[in-house]
N, C-alpha and C positions, 0 to 999 in steps of 0.2 A: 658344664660350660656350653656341650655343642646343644643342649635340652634347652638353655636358655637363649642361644642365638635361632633355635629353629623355632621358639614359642615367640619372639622378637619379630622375625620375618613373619611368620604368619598373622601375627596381631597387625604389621603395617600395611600384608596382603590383603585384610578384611577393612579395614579402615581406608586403604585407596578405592577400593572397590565402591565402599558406601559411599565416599568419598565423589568419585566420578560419576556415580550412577544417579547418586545427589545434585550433581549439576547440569547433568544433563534433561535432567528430568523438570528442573527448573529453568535450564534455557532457553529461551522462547527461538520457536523457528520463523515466525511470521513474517509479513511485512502486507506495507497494503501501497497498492499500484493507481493511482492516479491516472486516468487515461482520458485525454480532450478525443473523441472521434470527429472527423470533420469528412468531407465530401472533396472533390478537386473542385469546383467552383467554391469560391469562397466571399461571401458578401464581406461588407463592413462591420456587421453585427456579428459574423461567425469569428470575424478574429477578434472582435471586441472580446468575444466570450473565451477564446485562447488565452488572452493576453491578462484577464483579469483571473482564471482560473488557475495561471504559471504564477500572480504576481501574489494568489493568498495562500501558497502554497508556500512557498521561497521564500515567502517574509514571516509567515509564524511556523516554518518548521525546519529552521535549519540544521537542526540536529540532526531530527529523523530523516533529512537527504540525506546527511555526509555520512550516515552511519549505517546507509540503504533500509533503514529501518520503512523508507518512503521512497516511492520515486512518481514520478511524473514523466509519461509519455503521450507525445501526440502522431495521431494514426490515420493516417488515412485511408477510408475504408475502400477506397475504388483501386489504392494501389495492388496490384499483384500478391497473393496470400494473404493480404486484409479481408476477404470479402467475407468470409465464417464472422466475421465480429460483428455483421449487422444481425444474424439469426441468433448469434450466442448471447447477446445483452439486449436483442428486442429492438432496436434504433430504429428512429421511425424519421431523427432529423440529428443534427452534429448535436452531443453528449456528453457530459461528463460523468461518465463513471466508476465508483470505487471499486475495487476489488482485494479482499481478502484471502491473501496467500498463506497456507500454512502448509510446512511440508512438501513445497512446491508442487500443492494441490490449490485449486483457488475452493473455498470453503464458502464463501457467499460473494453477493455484488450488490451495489446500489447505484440508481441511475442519479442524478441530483439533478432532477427535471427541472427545478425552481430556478436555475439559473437562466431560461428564460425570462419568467418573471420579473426577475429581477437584476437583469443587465441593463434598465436605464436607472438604477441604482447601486452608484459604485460600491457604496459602504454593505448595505445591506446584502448584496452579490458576496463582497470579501467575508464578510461575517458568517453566510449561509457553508459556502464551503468551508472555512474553517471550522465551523461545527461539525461538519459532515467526515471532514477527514479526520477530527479529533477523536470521534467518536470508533473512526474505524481502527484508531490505531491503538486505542484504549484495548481491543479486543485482539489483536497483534501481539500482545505481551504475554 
């Protein structure tokens, strides 16, 4: 009897182990950071470009906010310890860029320079980032 409860315990000692070593190894640690950089003067066109890059964000990905899989922050690079983010992502003018957190390592970035481009086009603006963040968070999983 005590042969069969000690080959018991260790069959469900190997089996939690695969068990958890199995989920861990498939649980993704990712997330990807949305980040508007802006300047302290701020035109009309710079919070146009806020306002539309919060609004294609928040409306095709409300999961991946609530579930921090996403977040969305706006920075301003002149405030006090912002000022490394214009040499660390290259900013040459206010930005949108991704960033790929794994590990809470950031693993890559992408600036989505187009949003210039294409800020006197609403649709096409909300589309471009919504591709952009799709894509990053495809690689987050």
């Amino acid at each position: 009897m005590k042969k069969l409860i000690v080959i018991f315990l260790a069959a469900v000692a190997v089996i939690s182990a695969s068990f958890s070593a199995f989920t861990e190894d498939d649980k993704s640690s990712g997330k990807v950071i949305a980040y508007y950089f802006h300047g302290t003067f701020r035109c009309p066109t710079c919070h146009k470009l806020e306002q539309y890059s919060k609004e294609a964000i928040e409306t095709n990905f409300k999961d991946a906010l609530a579930s921090g899989k996403l977040e969305f922050k706006v920075v301003n690079v002149e405030d006090k310890g912002n000022e490394h983010c214009g040499s660390d992502y290259q900013l040459y003018t206010k930005s949108l860029i991704l960033s790929l957190v794994k590990d809470g390592k950031e693993e890559k970035w992408k600036n989505l320079d187009k949003i210039w481009e294409y800020v006197g086009n609403k649709q096409k603006f909300l589309d471009y980032v919504k591709s952009g963040v799709a894509d990053f968070l495809k690689e987050a999983k």
